[in-house]
Backbone as CSV, one residue per row, in Angstrom:
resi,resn,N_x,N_y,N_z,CA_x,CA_y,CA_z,C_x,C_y,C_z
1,UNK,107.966,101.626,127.029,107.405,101.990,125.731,108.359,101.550,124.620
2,UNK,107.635,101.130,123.424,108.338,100.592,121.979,108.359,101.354,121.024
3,UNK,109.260,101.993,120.754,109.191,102.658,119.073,109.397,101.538,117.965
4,UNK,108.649,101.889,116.958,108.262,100.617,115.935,108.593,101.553,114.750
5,UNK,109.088,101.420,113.785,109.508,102.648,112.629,109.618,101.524,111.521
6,UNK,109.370,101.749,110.165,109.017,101.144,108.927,110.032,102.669,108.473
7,UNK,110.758,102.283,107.914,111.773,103.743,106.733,112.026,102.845,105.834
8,UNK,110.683,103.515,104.258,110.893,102.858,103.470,111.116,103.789,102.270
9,UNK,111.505,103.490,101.251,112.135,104.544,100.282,110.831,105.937,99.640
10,UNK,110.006,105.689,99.975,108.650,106.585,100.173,108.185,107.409,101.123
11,UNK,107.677,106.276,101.873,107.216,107.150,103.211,108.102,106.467,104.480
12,UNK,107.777,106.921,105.754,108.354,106.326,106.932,107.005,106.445,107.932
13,UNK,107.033,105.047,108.308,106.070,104.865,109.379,106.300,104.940,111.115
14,UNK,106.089,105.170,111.723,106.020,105.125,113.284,105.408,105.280,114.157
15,UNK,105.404,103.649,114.962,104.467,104.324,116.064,105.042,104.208,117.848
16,UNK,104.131,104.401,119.083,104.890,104.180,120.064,103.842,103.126,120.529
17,UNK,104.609,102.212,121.271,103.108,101.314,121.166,104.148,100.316,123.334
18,UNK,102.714,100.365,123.905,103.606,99.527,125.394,103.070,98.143,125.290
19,UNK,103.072,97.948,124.261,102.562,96.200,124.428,103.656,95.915,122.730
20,UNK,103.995,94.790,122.857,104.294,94.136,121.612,103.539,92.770,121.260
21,UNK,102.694,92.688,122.015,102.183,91.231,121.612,100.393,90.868,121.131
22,UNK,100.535,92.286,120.532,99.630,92.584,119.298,99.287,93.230,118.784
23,UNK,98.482,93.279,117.363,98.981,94.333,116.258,98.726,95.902,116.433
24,UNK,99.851,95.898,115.560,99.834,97.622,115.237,98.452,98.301,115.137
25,UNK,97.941,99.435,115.931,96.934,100.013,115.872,97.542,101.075,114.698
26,UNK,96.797,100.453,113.685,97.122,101.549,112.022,96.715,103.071,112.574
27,UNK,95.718,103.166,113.123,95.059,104.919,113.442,96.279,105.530,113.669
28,UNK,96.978,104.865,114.998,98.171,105.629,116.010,99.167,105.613,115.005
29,UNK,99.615,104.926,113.753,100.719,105.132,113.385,100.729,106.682,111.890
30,UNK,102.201,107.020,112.509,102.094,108.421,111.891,103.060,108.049,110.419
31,UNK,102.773,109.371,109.266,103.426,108.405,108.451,103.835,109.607,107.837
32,UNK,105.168,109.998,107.576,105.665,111.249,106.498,106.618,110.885,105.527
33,UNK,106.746,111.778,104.737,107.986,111.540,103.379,109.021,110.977,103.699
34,UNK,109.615,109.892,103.339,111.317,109.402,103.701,112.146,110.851,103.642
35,UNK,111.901,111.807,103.023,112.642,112.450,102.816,112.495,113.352,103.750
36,UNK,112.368,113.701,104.809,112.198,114.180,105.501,112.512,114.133,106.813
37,UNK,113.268,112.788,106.645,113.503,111.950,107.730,114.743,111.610,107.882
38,UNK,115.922,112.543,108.956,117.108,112.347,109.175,117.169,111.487,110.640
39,UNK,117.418,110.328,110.424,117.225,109.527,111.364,118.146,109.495,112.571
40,UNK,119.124,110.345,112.495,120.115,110.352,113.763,118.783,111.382,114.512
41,UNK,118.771,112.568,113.773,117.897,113.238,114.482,116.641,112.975,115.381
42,UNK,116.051,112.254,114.248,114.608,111.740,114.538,114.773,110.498,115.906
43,UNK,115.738,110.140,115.673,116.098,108.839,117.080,116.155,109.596,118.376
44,UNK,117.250,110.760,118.280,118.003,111.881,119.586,116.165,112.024,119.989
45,UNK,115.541,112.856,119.116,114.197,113.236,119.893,113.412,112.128,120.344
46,UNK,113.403,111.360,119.853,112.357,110.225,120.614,112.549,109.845,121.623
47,UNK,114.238,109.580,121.637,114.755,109.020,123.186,115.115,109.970,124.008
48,UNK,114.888,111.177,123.804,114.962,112.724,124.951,113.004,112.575,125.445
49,UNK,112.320,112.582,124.514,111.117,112.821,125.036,110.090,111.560,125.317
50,UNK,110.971,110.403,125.012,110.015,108.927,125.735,111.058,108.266,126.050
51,UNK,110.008,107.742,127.630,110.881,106.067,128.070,111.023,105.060,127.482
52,UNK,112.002,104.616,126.379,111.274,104.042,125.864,112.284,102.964,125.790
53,UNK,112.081,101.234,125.926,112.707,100.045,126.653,113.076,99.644,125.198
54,UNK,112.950,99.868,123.539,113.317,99.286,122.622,112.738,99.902,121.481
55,UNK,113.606,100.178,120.619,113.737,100.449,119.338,113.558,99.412,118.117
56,UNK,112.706,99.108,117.526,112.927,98.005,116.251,112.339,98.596,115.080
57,UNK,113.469,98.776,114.338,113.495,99.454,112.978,113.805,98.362,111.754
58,UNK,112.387,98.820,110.835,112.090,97.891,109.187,113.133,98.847,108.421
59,UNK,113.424,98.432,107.593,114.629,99.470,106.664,114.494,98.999,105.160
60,UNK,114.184,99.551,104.830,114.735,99.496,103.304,115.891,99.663,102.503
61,UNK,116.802,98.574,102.830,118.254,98.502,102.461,118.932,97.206,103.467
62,UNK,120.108,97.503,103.087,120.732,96.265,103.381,120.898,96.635,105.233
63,UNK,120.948,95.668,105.662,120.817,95.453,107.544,121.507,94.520,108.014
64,UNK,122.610,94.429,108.748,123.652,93.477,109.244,123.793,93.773,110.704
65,UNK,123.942,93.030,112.080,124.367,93.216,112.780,123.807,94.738,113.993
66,UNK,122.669,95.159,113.440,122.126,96.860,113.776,122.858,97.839,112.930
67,UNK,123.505,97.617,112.164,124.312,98.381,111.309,123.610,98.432,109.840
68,UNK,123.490,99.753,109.171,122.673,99.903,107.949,123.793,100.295,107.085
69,UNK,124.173,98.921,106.258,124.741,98.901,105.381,124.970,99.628,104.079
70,UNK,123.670,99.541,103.395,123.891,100.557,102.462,121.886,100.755,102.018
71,UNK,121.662,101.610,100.947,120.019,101.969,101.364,119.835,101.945,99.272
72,UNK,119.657,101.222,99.082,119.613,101.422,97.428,118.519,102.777,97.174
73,UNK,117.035,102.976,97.923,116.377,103.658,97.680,116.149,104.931,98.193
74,UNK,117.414,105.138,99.407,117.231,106.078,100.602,118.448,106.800,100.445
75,UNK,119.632,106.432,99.998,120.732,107.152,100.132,121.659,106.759,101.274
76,UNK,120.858,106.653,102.658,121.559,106.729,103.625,122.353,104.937,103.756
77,UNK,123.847,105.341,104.468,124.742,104.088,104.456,125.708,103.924,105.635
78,UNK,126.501,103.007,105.625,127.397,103.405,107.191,126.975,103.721,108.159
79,UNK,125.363,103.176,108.764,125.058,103.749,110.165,124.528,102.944,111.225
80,UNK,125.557,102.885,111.906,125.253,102.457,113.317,124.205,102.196,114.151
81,UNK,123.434,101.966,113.657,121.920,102.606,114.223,122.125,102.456,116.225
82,UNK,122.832,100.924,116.252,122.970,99.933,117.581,123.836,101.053,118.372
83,UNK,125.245,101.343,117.847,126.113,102.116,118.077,125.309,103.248,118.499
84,UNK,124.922,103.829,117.880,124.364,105.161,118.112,123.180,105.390,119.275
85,UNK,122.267,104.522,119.232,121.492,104.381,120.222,122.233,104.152,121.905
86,UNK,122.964,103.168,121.514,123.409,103.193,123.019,124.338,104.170,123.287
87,UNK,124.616,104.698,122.561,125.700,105.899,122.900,124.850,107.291,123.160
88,UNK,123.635,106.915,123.652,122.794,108.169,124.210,121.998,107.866,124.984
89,UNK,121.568,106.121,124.975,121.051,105.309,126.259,121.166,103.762,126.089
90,UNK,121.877,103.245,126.969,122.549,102.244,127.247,121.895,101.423,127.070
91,UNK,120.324,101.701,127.744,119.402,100.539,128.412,118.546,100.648,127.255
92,UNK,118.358,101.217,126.071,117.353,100.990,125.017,118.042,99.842,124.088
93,UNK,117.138,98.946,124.128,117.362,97.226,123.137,116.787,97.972,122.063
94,UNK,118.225,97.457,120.865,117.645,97.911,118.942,117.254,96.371,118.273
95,UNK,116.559,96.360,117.859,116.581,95.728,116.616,116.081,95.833,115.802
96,UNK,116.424,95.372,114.580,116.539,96.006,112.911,116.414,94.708,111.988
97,UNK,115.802,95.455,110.907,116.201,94.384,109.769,115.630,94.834,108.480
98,UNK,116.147,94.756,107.144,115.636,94.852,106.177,113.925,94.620,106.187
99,UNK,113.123,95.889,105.668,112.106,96.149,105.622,110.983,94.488,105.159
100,UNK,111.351,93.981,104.035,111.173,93.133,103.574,110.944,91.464,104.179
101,UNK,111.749,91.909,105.273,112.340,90.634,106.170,111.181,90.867,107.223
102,UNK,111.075,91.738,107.570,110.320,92.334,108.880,108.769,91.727,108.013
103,UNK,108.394,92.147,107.022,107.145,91.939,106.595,107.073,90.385,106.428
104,UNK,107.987,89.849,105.848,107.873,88.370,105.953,107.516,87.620,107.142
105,UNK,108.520,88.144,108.315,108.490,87.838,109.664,106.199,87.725,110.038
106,UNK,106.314,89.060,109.622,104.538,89.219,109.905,103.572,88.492,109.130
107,UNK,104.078,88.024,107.590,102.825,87.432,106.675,103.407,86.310,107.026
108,UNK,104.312,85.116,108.041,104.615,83.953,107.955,103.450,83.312,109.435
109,UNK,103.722,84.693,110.393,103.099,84.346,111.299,101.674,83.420,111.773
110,UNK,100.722,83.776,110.587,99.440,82.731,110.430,99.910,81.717,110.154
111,UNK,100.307,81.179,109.286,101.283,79.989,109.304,102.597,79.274,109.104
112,UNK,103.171,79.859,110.316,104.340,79.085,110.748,104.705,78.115,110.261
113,UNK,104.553,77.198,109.738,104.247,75.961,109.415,104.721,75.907,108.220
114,UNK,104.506,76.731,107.328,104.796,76.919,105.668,105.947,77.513,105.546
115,UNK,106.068,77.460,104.478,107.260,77.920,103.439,106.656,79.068,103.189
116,UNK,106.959,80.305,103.195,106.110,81.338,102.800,107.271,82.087,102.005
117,UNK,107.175,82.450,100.663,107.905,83.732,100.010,107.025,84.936,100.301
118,UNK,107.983,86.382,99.932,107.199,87.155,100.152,107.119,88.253,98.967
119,UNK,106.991,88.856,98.149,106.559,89.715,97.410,106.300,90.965,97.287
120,UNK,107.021,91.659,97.824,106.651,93.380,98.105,107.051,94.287,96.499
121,UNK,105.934,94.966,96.035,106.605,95.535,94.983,105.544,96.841,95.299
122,UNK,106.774,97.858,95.510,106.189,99.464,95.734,107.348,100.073,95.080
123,UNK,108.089,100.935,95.720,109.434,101.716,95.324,110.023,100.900,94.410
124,UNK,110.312,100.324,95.112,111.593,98.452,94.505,110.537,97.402,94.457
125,UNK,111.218,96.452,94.484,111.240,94.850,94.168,111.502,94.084,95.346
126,UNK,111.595,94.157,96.537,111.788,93.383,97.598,111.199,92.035,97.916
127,UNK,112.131,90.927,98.197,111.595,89.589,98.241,112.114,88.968,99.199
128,UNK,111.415,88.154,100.215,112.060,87.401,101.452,111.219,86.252,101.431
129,UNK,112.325,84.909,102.682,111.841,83.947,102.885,111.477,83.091,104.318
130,UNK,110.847,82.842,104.372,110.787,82.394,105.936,110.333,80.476,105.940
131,UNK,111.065,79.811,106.592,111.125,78.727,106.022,110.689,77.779,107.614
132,UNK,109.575,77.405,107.959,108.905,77.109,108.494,108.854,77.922,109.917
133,UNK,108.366,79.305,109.948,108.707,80.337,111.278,110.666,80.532,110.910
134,UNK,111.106,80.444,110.348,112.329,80.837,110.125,112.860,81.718,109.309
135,UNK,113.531,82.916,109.305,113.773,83.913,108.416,115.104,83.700,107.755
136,UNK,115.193,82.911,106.507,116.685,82.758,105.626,116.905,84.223,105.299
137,UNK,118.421,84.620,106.137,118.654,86.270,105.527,119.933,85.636,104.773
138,UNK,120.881,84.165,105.120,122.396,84.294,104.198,123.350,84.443,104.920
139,UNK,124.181,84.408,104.210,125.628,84.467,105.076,125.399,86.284,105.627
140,UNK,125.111,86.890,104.267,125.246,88.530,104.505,123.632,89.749,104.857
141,UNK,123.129,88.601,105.733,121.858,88.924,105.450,120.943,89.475,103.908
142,UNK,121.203,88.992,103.022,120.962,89.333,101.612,120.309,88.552,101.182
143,UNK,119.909,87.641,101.487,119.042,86.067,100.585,117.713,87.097,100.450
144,UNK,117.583,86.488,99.199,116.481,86.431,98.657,116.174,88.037,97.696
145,UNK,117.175,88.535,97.494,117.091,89.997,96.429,116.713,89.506,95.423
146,UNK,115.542,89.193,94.805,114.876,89.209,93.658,115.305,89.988,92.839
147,UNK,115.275,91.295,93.346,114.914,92.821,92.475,116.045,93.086,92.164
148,UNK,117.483,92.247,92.399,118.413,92.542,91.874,119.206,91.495,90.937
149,UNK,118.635,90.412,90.614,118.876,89.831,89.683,118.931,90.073,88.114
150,UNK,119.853,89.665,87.618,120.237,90.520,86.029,118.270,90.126,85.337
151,UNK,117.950,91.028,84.551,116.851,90.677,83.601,117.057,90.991,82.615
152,UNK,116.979,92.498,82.231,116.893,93.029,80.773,118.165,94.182,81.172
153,UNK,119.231,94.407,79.909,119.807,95.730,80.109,118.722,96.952,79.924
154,UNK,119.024,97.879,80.739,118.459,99.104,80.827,118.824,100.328,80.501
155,UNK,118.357,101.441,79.868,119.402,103.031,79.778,119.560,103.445,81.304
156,UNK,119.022,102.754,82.804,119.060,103.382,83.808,120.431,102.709,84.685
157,UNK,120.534,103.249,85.256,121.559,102.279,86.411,120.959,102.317,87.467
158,UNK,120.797,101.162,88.011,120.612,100.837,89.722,121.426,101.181,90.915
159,UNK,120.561,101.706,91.778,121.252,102.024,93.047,122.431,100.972,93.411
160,UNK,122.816,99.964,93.192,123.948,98.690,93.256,124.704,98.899,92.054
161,UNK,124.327,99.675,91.232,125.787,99.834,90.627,125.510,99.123,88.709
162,UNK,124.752,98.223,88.828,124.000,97.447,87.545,122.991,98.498,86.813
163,UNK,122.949,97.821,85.465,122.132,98.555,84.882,120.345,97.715,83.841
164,UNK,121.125,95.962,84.749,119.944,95.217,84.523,119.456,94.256,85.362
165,UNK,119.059,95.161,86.651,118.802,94.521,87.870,117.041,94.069,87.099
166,UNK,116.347,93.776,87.665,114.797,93.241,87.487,114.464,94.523,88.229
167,UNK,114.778,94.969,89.119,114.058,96.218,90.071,113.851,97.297,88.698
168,UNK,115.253,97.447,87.536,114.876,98.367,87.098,113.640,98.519,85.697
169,UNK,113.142,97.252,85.558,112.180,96.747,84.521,110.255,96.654,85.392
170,UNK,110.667,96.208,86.799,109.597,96.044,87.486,109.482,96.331,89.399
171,UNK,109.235,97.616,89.182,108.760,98.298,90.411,108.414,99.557,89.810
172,UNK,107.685,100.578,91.094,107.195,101.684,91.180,108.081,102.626,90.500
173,UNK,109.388,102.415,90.839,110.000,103.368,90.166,110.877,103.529,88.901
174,UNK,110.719,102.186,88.474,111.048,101.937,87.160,109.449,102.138,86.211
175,UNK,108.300,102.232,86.763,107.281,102.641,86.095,107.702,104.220,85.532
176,UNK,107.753,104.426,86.332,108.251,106.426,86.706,109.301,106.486,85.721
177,UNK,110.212,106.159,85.687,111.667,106.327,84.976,111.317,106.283,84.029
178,UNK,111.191,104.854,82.680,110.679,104.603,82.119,109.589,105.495,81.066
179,UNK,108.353,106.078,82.281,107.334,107.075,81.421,108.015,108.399,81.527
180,UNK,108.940,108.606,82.229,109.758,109.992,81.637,110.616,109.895,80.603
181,UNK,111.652,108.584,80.554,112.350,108.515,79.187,111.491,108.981,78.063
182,UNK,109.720,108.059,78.210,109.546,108.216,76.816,108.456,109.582,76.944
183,UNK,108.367,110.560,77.906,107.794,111.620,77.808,105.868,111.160,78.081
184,UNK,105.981,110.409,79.145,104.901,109.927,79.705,104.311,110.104,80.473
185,UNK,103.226,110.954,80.947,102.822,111.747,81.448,101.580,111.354,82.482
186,UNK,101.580,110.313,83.757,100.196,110.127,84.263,100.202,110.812,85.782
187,UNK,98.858,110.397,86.021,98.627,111.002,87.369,99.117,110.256,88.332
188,UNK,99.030,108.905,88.714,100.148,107.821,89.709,100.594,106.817,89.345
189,UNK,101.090,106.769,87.730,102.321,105.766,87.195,101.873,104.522,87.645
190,UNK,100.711,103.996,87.470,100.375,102.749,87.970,100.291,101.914,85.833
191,UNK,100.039,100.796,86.378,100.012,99.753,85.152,98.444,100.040,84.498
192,UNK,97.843,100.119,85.314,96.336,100.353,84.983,95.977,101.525,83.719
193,UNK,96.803,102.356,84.541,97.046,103.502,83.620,97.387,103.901,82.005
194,UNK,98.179,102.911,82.781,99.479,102.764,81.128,99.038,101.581,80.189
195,UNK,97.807,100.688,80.475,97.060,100.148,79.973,96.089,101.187,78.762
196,UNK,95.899,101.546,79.680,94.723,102.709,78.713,94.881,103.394,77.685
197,UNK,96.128,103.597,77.663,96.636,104.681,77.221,97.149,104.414,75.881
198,UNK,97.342,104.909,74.605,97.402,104.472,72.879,99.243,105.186,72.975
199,UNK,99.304,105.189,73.610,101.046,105.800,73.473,101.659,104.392,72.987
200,UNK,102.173,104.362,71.992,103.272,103.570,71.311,104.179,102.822,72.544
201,UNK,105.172,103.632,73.326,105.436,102.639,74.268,105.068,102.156,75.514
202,UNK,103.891,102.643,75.793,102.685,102.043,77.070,103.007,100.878,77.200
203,UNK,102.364,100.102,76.000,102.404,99.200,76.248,103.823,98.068,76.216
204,UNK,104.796,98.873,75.567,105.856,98.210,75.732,106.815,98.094,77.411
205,UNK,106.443,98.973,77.636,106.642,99.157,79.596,106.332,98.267,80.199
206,UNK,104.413,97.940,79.728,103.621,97.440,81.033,104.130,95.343,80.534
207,UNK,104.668,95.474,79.540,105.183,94.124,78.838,106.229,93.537,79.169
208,UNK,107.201,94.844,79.324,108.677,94.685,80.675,108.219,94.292,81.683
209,UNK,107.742,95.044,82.252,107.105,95.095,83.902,106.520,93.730,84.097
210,UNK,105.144,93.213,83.369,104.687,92.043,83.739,105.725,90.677,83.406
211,UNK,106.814,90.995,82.605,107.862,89.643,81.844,108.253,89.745,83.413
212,UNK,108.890,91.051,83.608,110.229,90.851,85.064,109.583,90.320,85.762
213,UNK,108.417,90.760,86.544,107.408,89.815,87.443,107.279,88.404,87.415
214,UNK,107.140,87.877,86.190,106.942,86.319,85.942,108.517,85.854,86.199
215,UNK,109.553,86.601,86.007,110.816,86.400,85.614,111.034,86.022,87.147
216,UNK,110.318,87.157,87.940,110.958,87.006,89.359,110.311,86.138,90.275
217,UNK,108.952,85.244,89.874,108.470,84.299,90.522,108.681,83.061,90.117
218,UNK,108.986,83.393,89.109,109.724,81.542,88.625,111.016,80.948,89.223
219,UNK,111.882,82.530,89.148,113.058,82.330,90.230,112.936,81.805,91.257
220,UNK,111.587,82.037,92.005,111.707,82.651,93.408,110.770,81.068,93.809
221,UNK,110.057,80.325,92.616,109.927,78.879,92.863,110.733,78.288,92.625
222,UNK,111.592,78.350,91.770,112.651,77.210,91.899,113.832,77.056,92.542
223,UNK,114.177,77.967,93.164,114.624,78.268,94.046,114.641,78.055,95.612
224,UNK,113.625,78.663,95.770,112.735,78.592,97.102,111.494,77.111,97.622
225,UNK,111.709,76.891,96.473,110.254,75.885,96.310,108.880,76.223,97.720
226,UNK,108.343,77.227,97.980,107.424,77.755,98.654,106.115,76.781,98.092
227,UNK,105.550,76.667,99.412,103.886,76.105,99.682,102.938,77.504,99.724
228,UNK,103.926,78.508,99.998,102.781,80.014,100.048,103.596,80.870,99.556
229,UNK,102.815,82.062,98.436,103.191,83.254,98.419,102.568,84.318,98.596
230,UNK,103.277,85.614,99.044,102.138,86.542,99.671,102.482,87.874,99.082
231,UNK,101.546,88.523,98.189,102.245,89.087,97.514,101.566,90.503,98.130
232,UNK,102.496,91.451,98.370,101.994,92.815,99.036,103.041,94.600,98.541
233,UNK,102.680,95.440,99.042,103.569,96.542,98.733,102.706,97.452,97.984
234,UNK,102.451,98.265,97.330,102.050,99.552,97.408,101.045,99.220,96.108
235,UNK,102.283,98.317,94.873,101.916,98.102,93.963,101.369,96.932,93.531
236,UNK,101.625,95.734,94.380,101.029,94.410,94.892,100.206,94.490,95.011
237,UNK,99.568,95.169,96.081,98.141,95.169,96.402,96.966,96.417,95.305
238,UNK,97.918,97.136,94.637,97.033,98.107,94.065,96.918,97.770,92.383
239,UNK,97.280,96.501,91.996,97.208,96.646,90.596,96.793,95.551,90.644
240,UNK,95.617,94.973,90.258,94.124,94.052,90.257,94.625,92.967,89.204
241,UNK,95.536,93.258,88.028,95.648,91.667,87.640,97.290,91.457,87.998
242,UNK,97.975,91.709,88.761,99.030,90.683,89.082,98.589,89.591,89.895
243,UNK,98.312,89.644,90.623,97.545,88.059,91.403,97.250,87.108,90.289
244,UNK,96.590,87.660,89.458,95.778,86.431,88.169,96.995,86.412,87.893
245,UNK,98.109,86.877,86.919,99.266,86.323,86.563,100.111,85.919,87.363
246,UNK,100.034,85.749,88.301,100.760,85.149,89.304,99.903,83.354,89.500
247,UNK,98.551,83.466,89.519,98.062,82.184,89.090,98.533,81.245,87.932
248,UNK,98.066,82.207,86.889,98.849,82.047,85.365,99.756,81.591,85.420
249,UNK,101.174,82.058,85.772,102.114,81.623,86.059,102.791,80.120,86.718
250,UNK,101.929,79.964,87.355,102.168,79.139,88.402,101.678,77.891,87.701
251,UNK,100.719,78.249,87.298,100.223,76.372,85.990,101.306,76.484,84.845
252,UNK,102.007,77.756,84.742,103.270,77.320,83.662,104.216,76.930,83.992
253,UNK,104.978,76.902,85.243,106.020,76.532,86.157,106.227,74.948,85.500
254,UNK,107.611,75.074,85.940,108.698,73.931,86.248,107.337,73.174,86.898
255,UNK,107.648,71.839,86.544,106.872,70.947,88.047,105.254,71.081,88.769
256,UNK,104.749,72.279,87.776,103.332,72.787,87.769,102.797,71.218,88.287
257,UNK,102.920,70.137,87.613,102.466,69.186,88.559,102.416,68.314,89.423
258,UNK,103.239,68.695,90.223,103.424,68.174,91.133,103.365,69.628,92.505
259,UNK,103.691,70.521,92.058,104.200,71.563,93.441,102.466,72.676,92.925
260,UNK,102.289,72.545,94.386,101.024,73.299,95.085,101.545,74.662,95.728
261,UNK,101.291,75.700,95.016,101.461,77.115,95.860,99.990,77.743,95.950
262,UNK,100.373,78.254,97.006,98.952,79.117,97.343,99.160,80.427,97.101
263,UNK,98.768,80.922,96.539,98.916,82.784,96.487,98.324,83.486,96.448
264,UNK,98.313,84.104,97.221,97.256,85.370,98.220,98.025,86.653,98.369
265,UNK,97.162,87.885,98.051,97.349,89.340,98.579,97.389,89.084,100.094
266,UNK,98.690,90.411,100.562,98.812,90.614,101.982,97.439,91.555,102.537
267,UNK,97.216,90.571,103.946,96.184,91.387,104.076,96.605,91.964,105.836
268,UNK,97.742,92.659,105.770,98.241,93.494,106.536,98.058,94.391,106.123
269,UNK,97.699,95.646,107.336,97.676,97.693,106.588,99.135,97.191,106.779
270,UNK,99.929,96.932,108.045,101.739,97.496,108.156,102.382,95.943,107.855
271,UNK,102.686,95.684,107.182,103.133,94.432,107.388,104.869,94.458,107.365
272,UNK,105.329,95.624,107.384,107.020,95.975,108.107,107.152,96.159,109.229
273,UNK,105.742,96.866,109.716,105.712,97.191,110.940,105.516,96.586,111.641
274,UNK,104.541,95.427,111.102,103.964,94.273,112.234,105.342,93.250,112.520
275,UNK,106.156,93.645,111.084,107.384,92.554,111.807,108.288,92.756,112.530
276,UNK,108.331,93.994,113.083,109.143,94.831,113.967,109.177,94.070,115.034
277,UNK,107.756,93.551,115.566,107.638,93.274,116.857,107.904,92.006,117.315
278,UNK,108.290,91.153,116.176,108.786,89.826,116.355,110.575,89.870,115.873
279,UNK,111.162,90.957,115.748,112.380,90.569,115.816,112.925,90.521,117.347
């Protein structure tokens, strides 16, 4: 048996699954608060009460070696995951990797073949690359942090220590931050929302938010020079005109004529999870 776990700065996914060589049945997978979730613990019980031949854990944070470096959205840092596992069963195989990486791993899979960037914007800003079936992580497994590239200074500071990462102008939780500075009050902090709305700085938010976005795909073509992008995550898939500006975008680009990207919503339910099973 396989434990498959997605711990992402929100929720945490898991399922137990005896096949790896096809997809995640979404029904079976269980899903509770990150916060809720002390993972030395949560590991000890799984491997007391299942046989289970391998562990592969999506993470949200930095991932080196089975070792969880540091967690910008989670807190948790310094942990062994590899270490720890075998030091309670020998014979359970770990593998790990930044949440982001894992999902890439899964939206590259239809075609191997391509250059695929990847696009996750929920909590954070997460961005990966996979370069024909190949996953560029870097010398430090780190390639491809979009969400931490300087953009705009901010009154917030970032989990890394900056205070004008792009994560903190454009993700889920710079929506949040943001409508509390200015005493902003919605039901799920989405863009849609803050569209609607006659508040004086609504719209100056949703103007950050969509600049950093363009900010972070122009990077992420010239850079990357990708034939595909796949853009997914909580807030990817739930806010109806980033795709069009992501079109938009793309006829304004560097080299607009000559370089062909394709860009498409992920159409994975787990797409951290599904990459679990190909590390």
């Amino acid at each position: 048996m396989h434990l498959l776990m997605d711990y992402g700065g929100t929720k945490f996914r898991y399922v137990l699954t005896d096949k790896l060589d096809g997809p995640v049945d979404s029904a079976a997978v269980t899903t509770l608060p990150s916060k809720e979730i002390e993972l030395r613990n949560f590991l000890s019980q799984q491997l007391q009460n299942h046989p289970l031949r391998s562990i592969r854990l999506s993470f949200a944070g930095q991932v080196s070696g089975g070792v969880i470096q540091s967690a910008p959205n989670i807190g948790l840092q310094a942990f062994d995951v590899r270490g720890f596992v075998h030091s309670l069963d020998a014979g359970v195989e770990v593998y790990m990797d930044n949440d982001i990486n894992c999902a890439a791993l899964a939206e590259s899979a239809a075609r191997p073949g391509a250059v695929t960037a990847v696009f996750y914007l929920g909590t954070g800003f997460g961005a990966a690359l996979v370069h024909r079936g190949t996953l560029i992580g870097g010398a430090h497994n780190m390639a491809a942090e979009i969400g931490h590239i300087p953009y705009k200074p901010t009154p917030f500071t970032c989990s890394c220590g900056r205070n004008d990462c792009l994560e903190l102008s454009c993700s889920g939780r710079a929506i949040r931050r943001w409508c509390n500075r200015f005493d902003i009050k919605l039901e799920y902090y989405t863009l849609q929302e803050l569209k609607a709305l006659s508040h004086p700085e609504a719209g100056r938010i949703v103007e950050n938010f969509t600049g950093g976005f363009c900010h972070g795909f122009h990077t992420a073509l010239n850079l990357f020079d990708p034939d595909r992008l796949v853009l997914g995550g909580g807030i990817g898939l739930n806010e109806p005109d980033l795709l069009d500006l992501l079109h938009e975008s793309a006829g304004q680009s560097s080299f607009s004529s000559t370089r062909e990207v394709t860009i498409e919503r992920s159409q994975l339910q787990e797409g951290s999870l599904e990459g679990t099973r190909l590390l």
